[in-house]
C-alpha positions, 0 to 999 in steps of 0.5 A, spaced: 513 278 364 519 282 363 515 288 368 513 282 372 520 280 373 523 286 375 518 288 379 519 281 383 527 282 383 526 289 386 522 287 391 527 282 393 532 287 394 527 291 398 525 286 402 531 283 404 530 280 410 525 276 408 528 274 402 535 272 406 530 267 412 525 264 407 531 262 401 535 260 407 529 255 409 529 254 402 536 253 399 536 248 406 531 244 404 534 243 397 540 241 399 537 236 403 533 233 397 539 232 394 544 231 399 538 225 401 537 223 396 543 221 394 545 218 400 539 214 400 540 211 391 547 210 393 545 205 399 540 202 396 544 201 390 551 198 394 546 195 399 542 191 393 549 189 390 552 186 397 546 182 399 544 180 391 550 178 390 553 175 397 547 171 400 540 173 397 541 173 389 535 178 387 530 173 390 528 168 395 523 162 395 521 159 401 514 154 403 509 159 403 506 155 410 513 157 414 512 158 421 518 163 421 520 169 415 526 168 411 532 173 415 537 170 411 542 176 415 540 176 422 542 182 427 542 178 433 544 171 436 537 169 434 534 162 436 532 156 432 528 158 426 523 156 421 522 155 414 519 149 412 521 145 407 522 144 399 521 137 398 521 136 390 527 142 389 528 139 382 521 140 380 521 148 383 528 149 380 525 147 373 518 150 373 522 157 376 528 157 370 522 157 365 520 164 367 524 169 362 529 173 365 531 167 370 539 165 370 539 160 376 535 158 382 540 156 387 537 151 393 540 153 400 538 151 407 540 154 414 543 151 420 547 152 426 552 147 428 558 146 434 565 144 432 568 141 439 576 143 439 581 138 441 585 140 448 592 140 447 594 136 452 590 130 448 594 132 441 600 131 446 599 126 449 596 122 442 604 124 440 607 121 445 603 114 445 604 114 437 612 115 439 612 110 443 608 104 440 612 106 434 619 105 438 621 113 435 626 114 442 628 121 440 620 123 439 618 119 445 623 125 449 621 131 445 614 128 447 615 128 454 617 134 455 612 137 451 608 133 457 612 136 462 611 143 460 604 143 460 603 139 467 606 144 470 602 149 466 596 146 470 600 145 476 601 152 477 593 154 475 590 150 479 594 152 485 592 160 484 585 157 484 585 152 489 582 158 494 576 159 490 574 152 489 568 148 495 571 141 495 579 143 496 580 136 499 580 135 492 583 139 490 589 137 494 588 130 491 589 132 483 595 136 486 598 131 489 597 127 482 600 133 478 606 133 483 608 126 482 608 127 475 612 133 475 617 128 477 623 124 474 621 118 476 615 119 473 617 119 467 622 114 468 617 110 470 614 111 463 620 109 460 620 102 462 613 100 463 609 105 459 602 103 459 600 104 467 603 111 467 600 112 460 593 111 463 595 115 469 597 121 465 589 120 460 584 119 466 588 123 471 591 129 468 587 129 461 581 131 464 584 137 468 585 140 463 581 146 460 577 143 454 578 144 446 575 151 444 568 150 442 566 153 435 559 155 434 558 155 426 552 159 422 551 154 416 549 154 409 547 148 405 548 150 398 550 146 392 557 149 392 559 149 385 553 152 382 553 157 389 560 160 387 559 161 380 552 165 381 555 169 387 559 175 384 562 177 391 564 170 392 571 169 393 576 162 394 582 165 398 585 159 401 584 152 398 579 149 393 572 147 392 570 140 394 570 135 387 563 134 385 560 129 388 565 130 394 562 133 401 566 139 404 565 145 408 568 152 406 570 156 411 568 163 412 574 169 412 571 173 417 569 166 422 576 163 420 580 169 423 575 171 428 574 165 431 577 159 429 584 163 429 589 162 436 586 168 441 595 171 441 595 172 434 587 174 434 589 180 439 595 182 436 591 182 429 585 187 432 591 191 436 593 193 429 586 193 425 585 198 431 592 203 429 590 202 422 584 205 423 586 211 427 586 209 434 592 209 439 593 203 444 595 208 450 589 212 448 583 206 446 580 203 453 579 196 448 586 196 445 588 198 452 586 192 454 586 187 449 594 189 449 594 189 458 592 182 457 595 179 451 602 177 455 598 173 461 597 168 455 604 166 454 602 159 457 598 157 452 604 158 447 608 154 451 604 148 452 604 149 443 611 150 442 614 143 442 620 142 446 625 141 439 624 148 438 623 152 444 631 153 444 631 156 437 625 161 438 627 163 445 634 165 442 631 169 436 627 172 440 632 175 446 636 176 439 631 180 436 628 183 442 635 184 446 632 180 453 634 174 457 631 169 460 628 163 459 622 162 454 616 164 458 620 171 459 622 171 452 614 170 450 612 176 456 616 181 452 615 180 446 607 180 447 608 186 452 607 191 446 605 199 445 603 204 439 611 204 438 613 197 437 606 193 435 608 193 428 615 190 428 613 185 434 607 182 431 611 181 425 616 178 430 611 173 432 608 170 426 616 169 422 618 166 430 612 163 433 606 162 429 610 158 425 610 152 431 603 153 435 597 151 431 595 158 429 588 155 427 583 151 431 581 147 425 585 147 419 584 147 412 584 140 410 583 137 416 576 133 418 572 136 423 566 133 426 559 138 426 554 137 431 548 139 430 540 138 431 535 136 426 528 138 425 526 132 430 531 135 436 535 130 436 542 130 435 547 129 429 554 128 429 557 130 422 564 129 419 566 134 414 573 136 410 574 143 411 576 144 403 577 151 404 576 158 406 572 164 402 570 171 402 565 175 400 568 181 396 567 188 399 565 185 406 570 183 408 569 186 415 561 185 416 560 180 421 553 179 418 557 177 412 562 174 414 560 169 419 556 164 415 560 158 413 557 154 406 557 146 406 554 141 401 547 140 400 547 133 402 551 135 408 547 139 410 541 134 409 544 130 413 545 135 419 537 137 418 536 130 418 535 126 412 538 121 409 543 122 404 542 119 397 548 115 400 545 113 406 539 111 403 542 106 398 546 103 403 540 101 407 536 099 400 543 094 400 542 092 408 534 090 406 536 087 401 542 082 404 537 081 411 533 080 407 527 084 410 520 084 407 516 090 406 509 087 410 503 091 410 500 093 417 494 087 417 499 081 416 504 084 421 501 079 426 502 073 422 508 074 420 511 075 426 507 070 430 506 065 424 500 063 421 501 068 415 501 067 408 504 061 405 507 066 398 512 070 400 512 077 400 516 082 395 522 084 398 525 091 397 530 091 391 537 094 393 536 101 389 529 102 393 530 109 397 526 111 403 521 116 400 523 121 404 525 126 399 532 127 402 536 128 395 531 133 393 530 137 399 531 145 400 529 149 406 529 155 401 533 157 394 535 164 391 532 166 384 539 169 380 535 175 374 539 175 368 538 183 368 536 185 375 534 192 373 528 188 370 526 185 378 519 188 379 517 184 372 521 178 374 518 178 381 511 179 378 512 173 373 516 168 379 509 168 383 504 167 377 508 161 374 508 160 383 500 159 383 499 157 376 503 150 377 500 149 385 508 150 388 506 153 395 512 157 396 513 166 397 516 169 392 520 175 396 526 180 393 532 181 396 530 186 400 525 182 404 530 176 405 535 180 408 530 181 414 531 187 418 537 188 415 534 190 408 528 194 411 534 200 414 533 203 407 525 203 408 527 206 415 532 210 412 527 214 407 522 214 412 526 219 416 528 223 410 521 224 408 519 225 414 525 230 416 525 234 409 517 235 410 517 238 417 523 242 414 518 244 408 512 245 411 515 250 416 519 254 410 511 253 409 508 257 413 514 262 415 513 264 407 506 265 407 506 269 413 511 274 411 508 274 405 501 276 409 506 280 412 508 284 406 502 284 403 500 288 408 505 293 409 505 294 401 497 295 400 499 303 398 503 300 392 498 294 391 493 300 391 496 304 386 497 299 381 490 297 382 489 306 381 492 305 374 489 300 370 492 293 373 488 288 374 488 282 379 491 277 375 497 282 374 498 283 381 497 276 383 502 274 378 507 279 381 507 276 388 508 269 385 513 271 379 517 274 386 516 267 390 517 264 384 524 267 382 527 266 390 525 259 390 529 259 384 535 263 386 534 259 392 533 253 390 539 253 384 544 255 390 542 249 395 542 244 388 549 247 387 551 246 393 548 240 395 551 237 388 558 239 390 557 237 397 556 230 394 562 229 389 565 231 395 564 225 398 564 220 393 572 222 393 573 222 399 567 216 401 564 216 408 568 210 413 563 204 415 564 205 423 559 200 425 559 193 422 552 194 419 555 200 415 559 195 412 553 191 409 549 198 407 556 200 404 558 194 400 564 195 403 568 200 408 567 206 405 561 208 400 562 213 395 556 216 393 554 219 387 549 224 385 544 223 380 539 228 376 533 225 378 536 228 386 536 235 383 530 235 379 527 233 385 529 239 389 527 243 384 521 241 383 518 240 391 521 247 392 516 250 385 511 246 389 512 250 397 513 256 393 507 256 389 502 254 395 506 258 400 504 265 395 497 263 393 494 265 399 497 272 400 497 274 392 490 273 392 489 278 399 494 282 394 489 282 388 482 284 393 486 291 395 481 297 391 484 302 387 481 308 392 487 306 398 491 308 393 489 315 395 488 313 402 496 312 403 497 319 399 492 323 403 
């Protein structure tokens, strides 16, 4: 073994070319085993923790007869799904908790809704009434010039678009409407008698306002006490959990700051998202744009800021900012921002200004009004308290995550299309108190027309509910393990006691929930699979014909070695032994690096440039680690290319007679 060694480390030496291209093929493709793999554990593990513990749990139960499959996080707008439904929740739940190893199984159900927005002149002029019925004199002025203000935002607007609108005749009329309202008189006239201007300003100048920001709402039904307890990531950043028994909606962050915010302060906000990530104003085309219009929308601050303040804000404003002019000009200025005063005027805007605008369209606290549609088509209208508003720890900045907004399980029943367990005793009390009799279809002539029979029929009692299964009704429900890392048994077991008990359900992991999101891990393995064998099957074949190669140029050592006695084991022994030694060297040089490469990164973490990422990385950077598994990989798939690229030539080698030996001195 030690000539064998020595004969191999000399022959590298000697062949230094060959040896320098094929350990480069092989030292490259260790370090992609290691820097891969790595790559890959690291992403399935912060991927498994950031839908495990967000949405998915580790499992996910759904009717088996589902049109549609389970996609818990949808990369596109997508349309109206199907997952059948689970009508005897409380008996999956029981059978599902009695497998070993299962904590909790938590009931969902996932809807779409849309919340209309009030328009501010309908706020205002709601103002003003009640200032007015109320005899409130100091009000009922400030509510008028909050009016004026905003009438003659609409003036102005529609004037600008008189020219592209069809019927301009029309157009004229409802300006005419506007002017007269702009007038002193008007409002005089408002003060002595109110109710006929009243009713000229909401059936003549209301409508002509923009109407309120529409909100669409991706929703979750959930038991939302037991959903914040089994969810890890799940995070109360603003107000509280509904009491039980209470319905309530929880806002998303994401969804709350994004949509439901006031558009200036969401500009300004994504301006300064933007800076802080690296980009520049001046040098960003989006940025550049997000700031070109952000002073075009002062008029949607003024028609907020109620006349009682306007006078403060306008001089702290000028004072701060160093300009005059009235307050349109001081809200002009102070929304005309650059790389060097974004900071201090956004921090100017939210001390001054947002503290008398309605910084967001749906409060938390207030009731708002889902309209969804329910499993028959039609649609419901659903009044809701919003209760709060919630994260998802580490995904802050996914909109995958981020934009799914979680009700209660009887809301969302309501929403589907069932009868809440309320909603069902109140109609058992309505039978009840008419009176109404349960009859079967063949006496339903008689007792209509008469003729039927002299006993009378049983009626429902009070405390008889619809047999619509509604209190017990779940579209799907996510299975929380005790111990994740026993998953696959889990899984295994879930779907026996599933067929043992007739439920009718799929039983999928985390992965399989998530939908297309869960399968870039597979996609992703497939490419480093795919890309490290053509890597080694070139570093393959280019070895086994340099190999040939230098077999051929080495037939007079090869015959001399035969010449003095050695056999063709020795031979071939040496050209693997040779191989084998280059791999290592190779190999241990491309784990090392590879290793270093990956420690590296986990300290420095690798940014989430996509929102997707944010999902895969558990957060706005992954930091990857490096485990054994990865380097022993590398190794061992090296060994492997080595041994099957040197077969073929060594056994060429062991064939050479003893007598060409004689040949090459002659």
């Amino acid at each position: 073994m030690r000539l064998l060694f020595e004969l191999g480390l000399r022959n590298l030496v000697a062949h230094r070319i060959k040896s320098i291209v094929v350990g480069g093929i092989l030292f490259f493709g260790v370090l992609m085993v290691v820097v891969g793999g790595a790559l890959l554990d690291s992403i399935r593990q912060s991927m498994a923790r950031s839908i495990t513990s967000s949405l998915a749990g580790d499992a996910q139960v759904y009717a088996a007869d589902s049109p549609d499959e389970l996609e818990l996080f949808p990369m596109g707008a997508g349309g109206a799904v199907d997952y059948g439904e689970i009508l005897d929740f409380p008996k999956v739940r029981d059978a599902l908790k009695g497998v070993d190893n299962v904590r909790e199984v938590v009931p969902m159900g996932i809807t779409s809704a849309i919340v209309f927005g009030t328009p501010e002149i309908d706020r205002v002029l709601a103002g003003l009434r009640d200032a007015i019925d109320q005899q409130d004199l100091p009000a009922r002025e400030a509510w008028i010039a909050h009016t004026r203000v905003i009438v003659d935002g609409l003036g102005r607007d529609l004037a600008a678009s008189r020219a592209s609108m069809r019927d301009q005749a029309e157009v004229d009329a409802q300006l005419a409407v506007l002017a007269r309202v702009g007038q002193d008189a008007f409002w005089d006239e408002l003060r002595a008698d109110p109710a006929p201007a009243l009713e000229l300003l909401d059936t003549k100048v209301a409508p002509l306002a923009v109407d309120g920001k529409l909100l669409y709402l991706r929703v979750i039904g959930t038991e939302l006490d037991v959903f914040s307890k089994n969810f890890s990531s799940f995070q109360l950043i603003e107000g509280s959990l509904p009491p039980p028994g209470e319905p309530g909606i929880l806002l998303a962050s994401r969804f709350y700051e994004r949509q439901v915010k006031d558009k200036v302060a969401r500009d300004l906000d994504a301006l300064a998202e933007g800076v802080a990530a690296g980009d520049t104003i001046a040098g960003t085309s989006t940025l550049t744009l997000t700031a070109s219009r952000l002073p075009k929308q002062v008029q949607t601050l003024l028609v907020q800021i109620p006349p009682s303040e306007a006078g403060s804000v306008r001089d702290r404003i000028a004072s701060e900012l160093g300009v005059d002019g009235d307050l349109r000009a001081c809200l002009s200025a102070l929304l005309t921002v650059d790389d060097s005063t974004l900071a201090a005027r956004r921090a100017l805007f939210y001390e001054v200004v947002a503290p008398h605008i309605r910084l967001y369209e749906v409060p938390v606290g207030q009731e708002v009004v889902l309209r969804s549609f329910t499993k028959s088509g039609y649609q419901r209208a659903t009044a809701v308290k919003v209760w709060g508003v919630f994260t998802f720890t580490g995904l802050e900045g996914s909109d995958l995550a981020g934009f799914s907004n979680l009700v209660d399980m009887e809301t969302f029943r309501s929403m589907y299309g069932r009868l809440t367990a309320a909603q069902q005793d109140e109609l058992a009390g309505i039978r009840a108190a008419a009176g109404v009799a349960d009859i079967s279809r063949e006496d339903a002539e008689a007792a209509l027309f008469g003729g039927g029979p002299a006993e009378p029929v049983a009626q429902a009692a009070p405390t008889e509910r619809a047999p619509e299964g509604a209190s017990t009704l779940a579209l799907n429900a996510a299975v929380v393990f005790d111990d994740p890392s026993r998953g696959p048994q889990t899984l295994e077991a879930l779907r026996e006691k599933v067929a043992a008990d007739g439920l009718k359900l799929d039983v999928v992991d985390w992965q399989a929930a998530a939908g297309l999101v869960g399968q870039i891990i597979s996609v992703l393995e497939v490419i480093l699979v795919v890309a490290i064998g053509i890597i080694f099957l070139v570093a393959l074949v280019i070895l086994n014909n340099t190999m040939v190669m230098t077999t051929l140029d080495r037939t007079t050592e090869i015959g001399t070695l035969r010449a003095i006695g050695a056999p063709k084991v020795f031979v071939i022994a040496m050209f693997l032994v040779e191989t084998l030694v280059l791999a290592l060297i190779a190999g241990a040089l491309g784990a090392a690096v590879g290793v270093g490469f990956v420690l590296w990164l986990g300290h420095v973490g690798i940014p989430a440039v996509a929102d997707i990422m944010v999902l895969l990385f558990a957060g706005k950077r992954l930091y990857p680690e490096v485990g054994a598994n990865n380097a022993l990989l590398g190794a061992a798939v090296v060994t492997v290319v080595a041994v099957l690229s040197t077969l073929y030539p060594a056994f060429l080698a062991s064939r050479v007679p003893p007598v060409v030996a004689m040949q090459g001195k002659d």
